[in-house]
PyMOL Python script that loads the backbone (N, CA, C, O; Angstrom):
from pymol import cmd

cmd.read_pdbstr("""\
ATOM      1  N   UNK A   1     122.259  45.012  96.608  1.00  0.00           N
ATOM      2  CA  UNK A   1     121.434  45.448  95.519  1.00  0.00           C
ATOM      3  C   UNK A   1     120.032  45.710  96.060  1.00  0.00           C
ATOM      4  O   UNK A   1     119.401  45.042  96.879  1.00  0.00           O
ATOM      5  N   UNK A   2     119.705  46.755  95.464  1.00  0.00           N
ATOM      6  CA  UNK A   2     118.591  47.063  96.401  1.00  0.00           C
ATOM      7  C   UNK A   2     117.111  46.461  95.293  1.00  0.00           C
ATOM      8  O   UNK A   2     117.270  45.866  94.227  1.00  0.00           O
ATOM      9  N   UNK A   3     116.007  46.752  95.794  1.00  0.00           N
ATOM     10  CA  UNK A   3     114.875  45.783  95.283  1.00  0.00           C
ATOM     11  C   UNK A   3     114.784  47.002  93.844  1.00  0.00           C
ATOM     12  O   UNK A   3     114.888  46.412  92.768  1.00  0.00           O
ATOM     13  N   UNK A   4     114.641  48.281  93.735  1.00  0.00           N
ATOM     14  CA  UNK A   4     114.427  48.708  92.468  1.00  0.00           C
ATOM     15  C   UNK A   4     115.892  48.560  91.231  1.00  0.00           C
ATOM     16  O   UNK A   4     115.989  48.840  90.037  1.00  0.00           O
ATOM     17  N   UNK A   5     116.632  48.120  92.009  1.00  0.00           N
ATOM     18  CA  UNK A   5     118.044  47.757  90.963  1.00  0.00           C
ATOM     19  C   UNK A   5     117.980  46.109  90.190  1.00  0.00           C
ATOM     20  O   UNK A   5     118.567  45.805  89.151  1.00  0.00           O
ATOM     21  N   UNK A   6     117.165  45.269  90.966  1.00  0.00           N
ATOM     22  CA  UNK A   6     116.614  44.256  90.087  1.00  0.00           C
ATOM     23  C   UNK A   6     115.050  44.087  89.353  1.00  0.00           C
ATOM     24  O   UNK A   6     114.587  43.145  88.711  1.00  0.00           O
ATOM     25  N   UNK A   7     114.519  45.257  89.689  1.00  0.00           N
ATOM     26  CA  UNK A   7     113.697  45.128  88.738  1.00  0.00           C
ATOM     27  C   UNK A   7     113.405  46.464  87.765  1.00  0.00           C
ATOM     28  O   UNK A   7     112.410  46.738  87.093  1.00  0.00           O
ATOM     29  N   UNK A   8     114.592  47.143  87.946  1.00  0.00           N
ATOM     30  CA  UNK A   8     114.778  48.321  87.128  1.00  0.00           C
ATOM     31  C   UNK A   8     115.374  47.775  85.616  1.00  0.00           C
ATOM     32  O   UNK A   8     116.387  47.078  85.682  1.00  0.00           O
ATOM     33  N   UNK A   9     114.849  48.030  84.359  1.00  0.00           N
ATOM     34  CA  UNK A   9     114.964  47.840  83.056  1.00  0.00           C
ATOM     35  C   UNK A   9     116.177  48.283  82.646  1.00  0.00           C
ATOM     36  O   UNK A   9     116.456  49.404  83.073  1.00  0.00           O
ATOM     37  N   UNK A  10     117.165  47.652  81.803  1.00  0.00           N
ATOM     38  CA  UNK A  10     118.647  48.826  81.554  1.00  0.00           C
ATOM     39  C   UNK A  10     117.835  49.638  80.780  1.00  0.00           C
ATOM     40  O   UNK A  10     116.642  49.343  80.697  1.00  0.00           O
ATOM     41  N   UNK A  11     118.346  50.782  80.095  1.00  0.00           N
ATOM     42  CA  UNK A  11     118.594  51.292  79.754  1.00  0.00           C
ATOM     43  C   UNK A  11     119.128  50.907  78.031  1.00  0.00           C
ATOM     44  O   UNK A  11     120.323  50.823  77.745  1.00  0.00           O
ATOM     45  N   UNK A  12     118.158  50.733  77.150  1.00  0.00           N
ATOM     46  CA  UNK A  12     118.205  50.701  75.617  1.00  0.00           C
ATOM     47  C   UNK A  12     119.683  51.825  75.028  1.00  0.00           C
ATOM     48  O   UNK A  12     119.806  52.977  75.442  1.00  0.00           O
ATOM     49  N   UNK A  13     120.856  51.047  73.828  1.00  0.00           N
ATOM     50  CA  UNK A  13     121.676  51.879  73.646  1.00  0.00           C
ATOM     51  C   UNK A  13     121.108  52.604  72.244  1.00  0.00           C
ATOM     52  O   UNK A  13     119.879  52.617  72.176  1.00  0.00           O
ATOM     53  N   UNK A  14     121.575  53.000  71.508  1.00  0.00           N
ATOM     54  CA  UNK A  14     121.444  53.932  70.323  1.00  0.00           C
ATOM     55  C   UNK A  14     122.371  53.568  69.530  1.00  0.00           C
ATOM     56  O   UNK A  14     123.438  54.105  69.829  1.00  0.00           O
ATOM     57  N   UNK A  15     122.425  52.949  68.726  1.00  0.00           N
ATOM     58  CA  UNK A  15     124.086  52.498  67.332  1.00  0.00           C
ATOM     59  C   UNK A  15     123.472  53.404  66.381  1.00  0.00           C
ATOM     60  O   UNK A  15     122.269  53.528  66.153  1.00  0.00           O
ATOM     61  N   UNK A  16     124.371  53.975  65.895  1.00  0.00           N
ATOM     62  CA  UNK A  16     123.916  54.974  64.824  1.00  0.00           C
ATOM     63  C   UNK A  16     124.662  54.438  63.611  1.00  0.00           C
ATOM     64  O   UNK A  16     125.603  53.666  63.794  1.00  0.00           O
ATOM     65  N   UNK A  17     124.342  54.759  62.518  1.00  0.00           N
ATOM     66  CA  UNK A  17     124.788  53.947  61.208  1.00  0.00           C
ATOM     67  C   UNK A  17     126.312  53.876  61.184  1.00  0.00           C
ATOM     68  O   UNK A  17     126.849  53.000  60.507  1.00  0.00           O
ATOM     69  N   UNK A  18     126.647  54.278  61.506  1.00  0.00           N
ATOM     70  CA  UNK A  18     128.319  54.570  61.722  1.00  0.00           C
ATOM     71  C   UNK A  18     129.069  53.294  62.678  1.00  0.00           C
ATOM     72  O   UNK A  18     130.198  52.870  62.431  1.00  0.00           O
ATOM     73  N   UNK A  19     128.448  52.933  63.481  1.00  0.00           N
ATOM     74  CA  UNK A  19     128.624  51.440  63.820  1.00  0.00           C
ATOM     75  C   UNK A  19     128.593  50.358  63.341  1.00  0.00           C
ATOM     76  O   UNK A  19     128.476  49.382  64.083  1.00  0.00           O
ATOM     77  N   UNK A  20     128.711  50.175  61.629  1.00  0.00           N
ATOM     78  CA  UNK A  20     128.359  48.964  61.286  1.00  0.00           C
ATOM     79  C   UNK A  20     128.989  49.007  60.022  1.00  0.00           C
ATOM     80  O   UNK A  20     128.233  49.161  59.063  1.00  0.00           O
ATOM     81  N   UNK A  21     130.554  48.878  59.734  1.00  0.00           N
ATOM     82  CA  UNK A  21     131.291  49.727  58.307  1.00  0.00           C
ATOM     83  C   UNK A  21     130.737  49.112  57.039  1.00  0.00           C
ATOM     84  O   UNK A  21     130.521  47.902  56.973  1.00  0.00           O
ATOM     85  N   UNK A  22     130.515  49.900  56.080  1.00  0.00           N
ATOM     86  CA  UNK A  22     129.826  49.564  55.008  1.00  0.00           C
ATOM     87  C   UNK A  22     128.013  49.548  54.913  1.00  0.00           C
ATOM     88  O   UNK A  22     127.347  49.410  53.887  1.00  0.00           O
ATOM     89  N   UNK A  23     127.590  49.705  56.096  1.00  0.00           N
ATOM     90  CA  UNK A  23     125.735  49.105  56.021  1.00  0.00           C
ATOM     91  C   UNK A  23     125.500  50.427  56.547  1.00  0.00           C
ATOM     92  O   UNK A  23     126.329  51.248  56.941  1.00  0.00           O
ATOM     93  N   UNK A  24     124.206  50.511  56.491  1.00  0.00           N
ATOM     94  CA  UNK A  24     123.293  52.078  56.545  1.00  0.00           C
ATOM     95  C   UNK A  24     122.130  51.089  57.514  1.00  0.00           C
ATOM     96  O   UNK A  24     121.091  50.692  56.989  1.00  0.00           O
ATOM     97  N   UNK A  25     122.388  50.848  58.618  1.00  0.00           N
ATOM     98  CA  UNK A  25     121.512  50.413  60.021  1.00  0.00           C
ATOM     99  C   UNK A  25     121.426  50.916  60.847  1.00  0.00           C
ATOM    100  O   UNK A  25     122.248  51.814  61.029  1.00  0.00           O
ATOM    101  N   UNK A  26     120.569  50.712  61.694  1.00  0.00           N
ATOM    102  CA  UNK A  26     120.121  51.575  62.995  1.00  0.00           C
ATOM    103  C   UNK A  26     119.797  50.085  63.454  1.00  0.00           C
ATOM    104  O   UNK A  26     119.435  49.314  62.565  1.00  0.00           O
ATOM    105  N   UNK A  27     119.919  49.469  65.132  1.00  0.00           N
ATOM    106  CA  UNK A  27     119.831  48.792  65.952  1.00  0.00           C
ATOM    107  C   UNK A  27     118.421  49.539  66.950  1.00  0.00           C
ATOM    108  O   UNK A  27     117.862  49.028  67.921  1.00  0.00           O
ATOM    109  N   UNK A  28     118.189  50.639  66.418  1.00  0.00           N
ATOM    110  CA  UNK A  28     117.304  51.229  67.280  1.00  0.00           C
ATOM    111  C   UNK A  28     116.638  52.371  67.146  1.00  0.00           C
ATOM    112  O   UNK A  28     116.835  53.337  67.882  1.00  0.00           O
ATOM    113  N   UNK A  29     115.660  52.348  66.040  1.00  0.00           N
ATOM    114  CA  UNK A  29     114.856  53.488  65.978  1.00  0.00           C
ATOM    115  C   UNK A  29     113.927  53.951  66.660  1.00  0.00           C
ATOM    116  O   UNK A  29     112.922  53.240  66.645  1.00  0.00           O
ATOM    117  N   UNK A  30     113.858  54.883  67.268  1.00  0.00           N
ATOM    118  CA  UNK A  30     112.259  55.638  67.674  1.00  0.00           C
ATOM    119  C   UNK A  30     111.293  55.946  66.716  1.00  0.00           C
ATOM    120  O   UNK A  30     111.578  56.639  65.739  1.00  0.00           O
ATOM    121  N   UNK A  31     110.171  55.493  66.907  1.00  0.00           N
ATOM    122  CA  UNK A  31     108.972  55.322  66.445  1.00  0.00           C
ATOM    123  C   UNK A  31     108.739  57.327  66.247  1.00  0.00           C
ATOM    124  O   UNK A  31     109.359  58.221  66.823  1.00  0.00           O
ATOM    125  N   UNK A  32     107.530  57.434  65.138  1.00  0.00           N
ATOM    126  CA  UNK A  32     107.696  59.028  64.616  1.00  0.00           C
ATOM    127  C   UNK A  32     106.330  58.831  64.249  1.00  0.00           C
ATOM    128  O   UNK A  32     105.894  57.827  63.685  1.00  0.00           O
ATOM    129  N   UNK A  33     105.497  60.114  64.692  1.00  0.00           N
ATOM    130  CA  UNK A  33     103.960  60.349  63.884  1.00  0.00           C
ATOM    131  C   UNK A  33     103.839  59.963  62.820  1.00  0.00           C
ATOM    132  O   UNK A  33     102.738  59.766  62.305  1.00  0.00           O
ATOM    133  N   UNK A  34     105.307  59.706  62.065  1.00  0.00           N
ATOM    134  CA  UNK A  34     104.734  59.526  60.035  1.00  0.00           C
ATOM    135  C   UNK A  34     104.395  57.989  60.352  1.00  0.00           C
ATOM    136  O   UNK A  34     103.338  57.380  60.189  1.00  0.00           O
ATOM    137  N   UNK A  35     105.704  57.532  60.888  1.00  0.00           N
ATOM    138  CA  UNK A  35     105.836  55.702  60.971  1.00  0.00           C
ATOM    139  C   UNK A  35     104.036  55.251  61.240  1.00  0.00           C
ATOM    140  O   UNK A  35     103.361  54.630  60.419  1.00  0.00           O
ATOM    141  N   UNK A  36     103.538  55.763  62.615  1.00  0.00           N
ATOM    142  CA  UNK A  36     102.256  55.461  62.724  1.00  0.00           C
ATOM    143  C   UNK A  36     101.152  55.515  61.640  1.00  0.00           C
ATOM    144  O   UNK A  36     100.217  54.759  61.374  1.00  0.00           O
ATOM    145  N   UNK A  37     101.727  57.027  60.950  1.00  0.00           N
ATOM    146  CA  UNK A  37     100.281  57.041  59.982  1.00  0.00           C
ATOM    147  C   UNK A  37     100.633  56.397  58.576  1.00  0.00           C
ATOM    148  O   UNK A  37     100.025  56.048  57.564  1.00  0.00           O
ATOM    149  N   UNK A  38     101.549  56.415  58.906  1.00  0.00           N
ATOM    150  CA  UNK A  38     101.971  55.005  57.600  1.00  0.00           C
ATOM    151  C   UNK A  38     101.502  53.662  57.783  1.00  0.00           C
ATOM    152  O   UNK A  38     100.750  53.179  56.937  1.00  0.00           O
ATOM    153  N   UNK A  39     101.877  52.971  58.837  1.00  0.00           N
ATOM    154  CA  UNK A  39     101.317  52.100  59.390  1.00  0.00           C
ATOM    155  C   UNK A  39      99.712  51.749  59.281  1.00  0.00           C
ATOM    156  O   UNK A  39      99.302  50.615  59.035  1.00  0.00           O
ATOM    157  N   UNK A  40      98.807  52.974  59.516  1.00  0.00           N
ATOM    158  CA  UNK A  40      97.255  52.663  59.149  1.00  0.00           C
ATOM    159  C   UNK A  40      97.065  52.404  58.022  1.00  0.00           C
ATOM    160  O   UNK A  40      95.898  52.169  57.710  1.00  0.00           O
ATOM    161  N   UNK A  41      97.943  52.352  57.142  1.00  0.00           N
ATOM    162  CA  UNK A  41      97.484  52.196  55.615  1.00  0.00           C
ATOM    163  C   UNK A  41      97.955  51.095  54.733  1.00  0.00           C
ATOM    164  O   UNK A  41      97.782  50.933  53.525  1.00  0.00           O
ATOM    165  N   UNK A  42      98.653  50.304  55.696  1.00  0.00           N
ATOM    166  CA  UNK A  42      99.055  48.867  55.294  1.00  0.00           C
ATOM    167  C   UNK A  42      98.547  48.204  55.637  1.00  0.00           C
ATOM    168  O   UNK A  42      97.696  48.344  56.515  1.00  0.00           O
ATOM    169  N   UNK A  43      99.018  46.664  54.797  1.00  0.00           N
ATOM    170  CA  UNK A  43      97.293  46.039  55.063  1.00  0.00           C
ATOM    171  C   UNK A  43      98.197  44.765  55.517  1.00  0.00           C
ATOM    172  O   UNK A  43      98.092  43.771  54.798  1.00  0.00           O
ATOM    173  N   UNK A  44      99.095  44.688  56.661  1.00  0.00           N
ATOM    174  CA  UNK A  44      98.875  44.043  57.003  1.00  0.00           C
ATOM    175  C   UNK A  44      98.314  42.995  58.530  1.00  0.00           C
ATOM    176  O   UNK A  44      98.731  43.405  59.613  1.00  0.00           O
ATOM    177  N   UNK A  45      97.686  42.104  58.536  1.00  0.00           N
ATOM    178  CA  UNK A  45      97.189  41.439  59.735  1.00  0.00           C
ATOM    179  C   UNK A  45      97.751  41.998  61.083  1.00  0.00           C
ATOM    180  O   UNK A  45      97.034  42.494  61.952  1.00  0.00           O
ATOM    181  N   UNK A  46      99.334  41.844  61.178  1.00  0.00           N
ATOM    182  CA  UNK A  46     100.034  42.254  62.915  1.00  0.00           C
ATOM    183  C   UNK A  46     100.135  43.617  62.360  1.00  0.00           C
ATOM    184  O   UNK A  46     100.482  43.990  61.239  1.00  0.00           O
ATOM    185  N   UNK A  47      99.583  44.565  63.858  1.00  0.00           N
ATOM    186  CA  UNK A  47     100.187  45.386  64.140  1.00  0.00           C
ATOM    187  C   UNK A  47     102.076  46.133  64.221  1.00  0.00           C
ATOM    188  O   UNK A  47     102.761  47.109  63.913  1.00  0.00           O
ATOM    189  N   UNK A  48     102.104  45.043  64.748  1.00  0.00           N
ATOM    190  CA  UNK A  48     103.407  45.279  64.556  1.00  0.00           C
ATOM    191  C   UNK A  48     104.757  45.510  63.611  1.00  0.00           C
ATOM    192  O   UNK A  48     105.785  46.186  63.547  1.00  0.00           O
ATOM    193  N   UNK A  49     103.890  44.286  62.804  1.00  0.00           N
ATOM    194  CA  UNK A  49     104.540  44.254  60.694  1.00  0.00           C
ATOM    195  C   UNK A  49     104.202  46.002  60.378  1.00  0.00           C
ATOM    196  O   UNK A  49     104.995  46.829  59.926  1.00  0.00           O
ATOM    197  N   UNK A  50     103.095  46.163  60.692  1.00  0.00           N
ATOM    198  CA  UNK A  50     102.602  47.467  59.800  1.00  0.00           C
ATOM    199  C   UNK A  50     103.753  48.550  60.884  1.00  0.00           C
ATOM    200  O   UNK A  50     104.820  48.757  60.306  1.00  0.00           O
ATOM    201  N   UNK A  51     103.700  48.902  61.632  1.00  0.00           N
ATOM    202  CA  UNK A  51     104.800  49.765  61.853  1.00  0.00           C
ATOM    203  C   UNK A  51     106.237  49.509  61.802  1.00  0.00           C
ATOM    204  O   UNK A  51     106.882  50.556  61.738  1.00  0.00           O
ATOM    205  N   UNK A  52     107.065  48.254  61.811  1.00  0.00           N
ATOM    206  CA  UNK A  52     108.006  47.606  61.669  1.00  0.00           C
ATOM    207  C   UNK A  52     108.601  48.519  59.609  1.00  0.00           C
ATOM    208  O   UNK A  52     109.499  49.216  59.137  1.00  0.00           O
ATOM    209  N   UNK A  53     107.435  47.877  59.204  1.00  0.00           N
ATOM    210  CA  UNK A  53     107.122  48.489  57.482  1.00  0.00           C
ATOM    211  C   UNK A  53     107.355  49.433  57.669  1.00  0.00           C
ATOM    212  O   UNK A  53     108.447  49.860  57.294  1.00  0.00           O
ATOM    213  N   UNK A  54     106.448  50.254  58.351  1.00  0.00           N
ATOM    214  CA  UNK A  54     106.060  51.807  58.145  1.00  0.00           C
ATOM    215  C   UNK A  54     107.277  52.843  58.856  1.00  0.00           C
ATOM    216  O   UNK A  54     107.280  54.058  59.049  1.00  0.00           O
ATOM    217  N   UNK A  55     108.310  51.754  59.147  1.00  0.00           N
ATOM    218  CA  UNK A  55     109.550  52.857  59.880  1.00  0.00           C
ATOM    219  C   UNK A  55     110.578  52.501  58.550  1.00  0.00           C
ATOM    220  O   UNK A  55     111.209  53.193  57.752  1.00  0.00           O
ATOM    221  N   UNK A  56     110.446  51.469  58.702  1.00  0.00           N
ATOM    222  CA  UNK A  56     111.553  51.417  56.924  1.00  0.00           C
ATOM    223  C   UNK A  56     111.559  51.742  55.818  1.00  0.00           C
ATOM    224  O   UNK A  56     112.526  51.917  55.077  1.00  0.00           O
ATOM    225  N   UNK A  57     109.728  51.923  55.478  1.00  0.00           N
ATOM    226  CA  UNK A  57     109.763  52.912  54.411  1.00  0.00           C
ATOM    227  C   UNK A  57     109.903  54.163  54.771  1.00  0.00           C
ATOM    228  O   UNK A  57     110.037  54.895  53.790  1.00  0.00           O
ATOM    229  N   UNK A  58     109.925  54.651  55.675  1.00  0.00           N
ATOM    230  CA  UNK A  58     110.494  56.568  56.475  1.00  0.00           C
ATOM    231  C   UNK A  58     111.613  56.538  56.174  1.00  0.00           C
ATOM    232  O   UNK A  58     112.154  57.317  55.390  1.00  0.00           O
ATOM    233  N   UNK A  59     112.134  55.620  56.761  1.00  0.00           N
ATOM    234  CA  UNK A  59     114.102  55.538  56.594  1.00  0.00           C
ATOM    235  C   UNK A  59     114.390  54.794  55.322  1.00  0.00           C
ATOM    236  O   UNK A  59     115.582  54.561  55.122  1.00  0.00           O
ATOM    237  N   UNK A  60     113.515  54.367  54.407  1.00  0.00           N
ATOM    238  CA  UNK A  60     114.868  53.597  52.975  1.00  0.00           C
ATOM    239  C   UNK A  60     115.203  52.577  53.238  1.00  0.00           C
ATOM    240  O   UNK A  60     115.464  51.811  52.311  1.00  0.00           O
ATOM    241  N   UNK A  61     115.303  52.248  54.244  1.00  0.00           N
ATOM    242  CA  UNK A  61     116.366  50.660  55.056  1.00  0.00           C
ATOM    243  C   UNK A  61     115.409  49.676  54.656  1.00  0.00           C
ATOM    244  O   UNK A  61     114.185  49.793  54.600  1.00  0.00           O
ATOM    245  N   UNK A  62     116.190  48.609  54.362  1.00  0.00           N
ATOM    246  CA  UNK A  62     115.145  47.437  53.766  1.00  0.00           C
ATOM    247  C   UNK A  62     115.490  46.277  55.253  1.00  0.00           C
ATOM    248  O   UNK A  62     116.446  46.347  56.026  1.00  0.00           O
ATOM    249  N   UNK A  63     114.611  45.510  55.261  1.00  0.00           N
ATOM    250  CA  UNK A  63     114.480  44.801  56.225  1.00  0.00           C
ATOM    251  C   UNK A  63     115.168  43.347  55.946  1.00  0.00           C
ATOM    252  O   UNK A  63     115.207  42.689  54.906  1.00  0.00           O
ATOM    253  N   UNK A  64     115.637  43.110  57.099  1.00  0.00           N
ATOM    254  CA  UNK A  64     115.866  41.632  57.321  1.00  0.00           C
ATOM    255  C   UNK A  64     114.967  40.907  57.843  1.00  0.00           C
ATOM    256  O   UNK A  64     114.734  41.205  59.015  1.00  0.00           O
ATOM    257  N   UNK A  65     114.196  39.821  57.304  1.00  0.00           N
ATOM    258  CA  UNK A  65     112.970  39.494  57.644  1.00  0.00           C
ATOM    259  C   UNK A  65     112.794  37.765  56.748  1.00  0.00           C
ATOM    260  O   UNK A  65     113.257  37.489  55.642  1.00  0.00           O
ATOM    261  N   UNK A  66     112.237  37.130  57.385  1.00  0.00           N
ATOM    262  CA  UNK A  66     111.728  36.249  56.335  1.00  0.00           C
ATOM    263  C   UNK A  66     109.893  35.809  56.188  1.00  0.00           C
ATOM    264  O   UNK A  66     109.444  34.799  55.647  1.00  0.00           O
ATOM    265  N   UNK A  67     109.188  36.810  56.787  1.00  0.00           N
ATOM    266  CA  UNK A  67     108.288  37.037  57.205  1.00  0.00           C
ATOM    267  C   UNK A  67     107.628  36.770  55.744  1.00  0.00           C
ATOM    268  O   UNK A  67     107.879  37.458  54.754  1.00  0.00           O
ATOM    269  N   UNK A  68     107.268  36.319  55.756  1.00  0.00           N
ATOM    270  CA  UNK A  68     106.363  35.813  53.585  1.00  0.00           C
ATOM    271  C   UNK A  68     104.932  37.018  53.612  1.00  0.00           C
ATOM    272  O   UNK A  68     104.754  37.328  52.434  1.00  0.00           O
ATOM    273  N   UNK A  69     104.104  37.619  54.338  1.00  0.00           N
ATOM    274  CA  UNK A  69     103.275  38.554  54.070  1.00  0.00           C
ATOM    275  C   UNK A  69     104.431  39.797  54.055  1.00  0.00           C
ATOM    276  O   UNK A  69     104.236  40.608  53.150  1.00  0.00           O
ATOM    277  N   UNK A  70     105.469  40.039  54.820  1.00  0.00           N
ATOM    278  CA  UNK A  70     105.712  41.300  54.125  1.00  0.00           C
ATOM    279  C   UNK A  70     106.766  41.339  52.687  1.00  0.00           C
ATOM    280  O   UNK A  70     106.714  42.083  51.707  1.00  0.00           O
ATOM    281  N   UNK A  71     107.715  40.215  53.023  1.00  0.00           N
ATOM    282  CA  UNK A  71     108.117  39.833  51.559  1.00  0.00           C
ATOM    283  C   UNK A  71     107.423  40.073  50.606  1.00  0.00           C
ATOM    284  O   UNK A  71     107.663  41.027  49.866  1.00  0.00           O
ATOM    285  N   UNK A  72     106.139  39.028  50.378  1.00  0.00           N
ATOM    286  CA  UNK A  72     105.240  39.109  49.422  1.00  0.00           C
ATOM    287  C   UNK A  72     104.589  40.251  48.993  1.00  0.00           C
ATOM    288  O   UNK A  72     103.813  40.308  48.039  1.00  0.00           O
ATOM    289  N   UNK A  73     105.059  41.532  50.013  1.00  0.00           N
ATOM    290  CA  UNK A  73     103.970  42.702  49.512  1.00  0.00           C
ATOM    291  C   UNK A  73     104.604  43.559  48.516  1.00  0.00           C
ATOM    292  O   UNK A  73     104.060  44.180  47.602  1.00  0.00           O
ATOM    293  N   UNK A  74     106.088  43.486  48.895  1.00  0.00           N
ATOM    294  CA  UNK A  74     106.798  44.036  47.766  1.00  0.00           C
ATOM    295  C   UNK A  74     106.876  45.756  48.313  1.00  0.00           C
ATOM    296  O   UNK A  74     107.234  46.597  47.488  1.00  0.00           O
ATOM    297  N   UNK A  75     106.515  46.185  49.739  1.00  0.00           N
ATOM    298  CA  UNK A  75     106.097  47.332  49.838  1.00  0.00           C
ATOM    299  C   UNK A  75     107.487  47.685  50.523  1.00  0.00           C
ATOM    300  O   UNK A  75     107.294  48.854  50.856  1.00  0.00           O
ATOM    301  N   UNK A  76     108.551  47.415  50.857  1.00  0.00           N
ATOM    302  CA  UNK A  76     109.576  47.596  51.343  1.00  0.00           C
ATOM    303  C   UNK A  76     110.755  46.038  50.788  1.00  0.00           C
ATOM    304  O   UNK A  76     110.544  44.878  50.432  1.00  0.00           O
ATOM    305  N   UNK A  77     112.137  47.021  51.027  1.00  0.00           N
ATOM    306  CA  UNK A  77     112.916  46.112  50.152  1.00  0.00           C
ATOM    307  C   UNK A  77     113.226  44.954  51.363  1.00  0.00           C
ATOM    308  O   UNK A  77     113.188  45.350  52.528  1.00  0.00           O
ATOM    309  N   UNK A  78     113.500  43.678  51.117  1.00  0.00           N
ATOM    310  CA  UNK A  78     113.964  42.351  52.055  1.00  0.00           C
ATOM    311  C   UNK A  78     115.120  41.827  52.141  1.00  0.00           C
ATOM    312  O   UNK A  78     115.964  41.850  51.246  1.00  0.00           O
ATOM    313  N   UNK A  79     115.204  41.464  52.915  1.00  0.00           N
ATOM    314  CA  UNK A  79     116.790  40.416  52.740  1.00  0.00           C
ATOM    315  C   UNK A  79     116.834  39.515  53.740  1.00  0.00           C
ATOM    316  O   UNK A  79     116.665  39.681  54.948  1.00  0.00           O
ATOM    317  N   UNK A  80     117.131  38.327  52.980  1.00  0.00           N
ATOM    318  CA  UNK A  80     116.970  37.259  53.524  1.00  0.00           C
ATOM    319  C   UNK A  80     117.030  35.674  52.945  1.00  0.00           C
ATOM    320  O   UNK A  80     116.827  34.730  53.708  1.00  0.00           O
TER     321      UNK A  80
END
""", "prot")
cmd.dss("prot")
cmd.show_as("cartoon", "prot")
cmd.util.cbc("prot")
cmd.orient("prot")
């Protein structure tokens, strides 16, 4: 094994909703200009919540989360 084969990253897969019978999920979205500018306009503290949010309200998909600021915002649907 050579030195860039252990510190080479795999390779992320893609499940498309069709992988999961009955549920409307994605295991792996790419991030989109809207997600970002959605994201500036939520209020919340992590960065990360606010685009996490701001890709699920693009896509409809409600989150699995037990995260109590985004629960509590009511701005996307939860489950949990």
């Amino acid at each position: 094994m050579t030195a860039w084969q252990r510190t080479s990253k795999p390779r992320l897969s893609y499940r498309s909703e069709t992988d999961v019978p009955g549920m409307r999920c994605r295991a792996i979205e790419p991030l989109e200009w809207q997600d970002i500018k959605e994201a500036r306009l939520l209020p919340f503290r992590d960065p990360a919540d606010c685009l996490i949010v701001g890709t699920a309200i693009r896509l409809g998909y409600p989150l699995i989360t037990k995260d109590h600021e985004i629960v509590d915002s009511g701005l996307v649907e939860t489950i949990w």
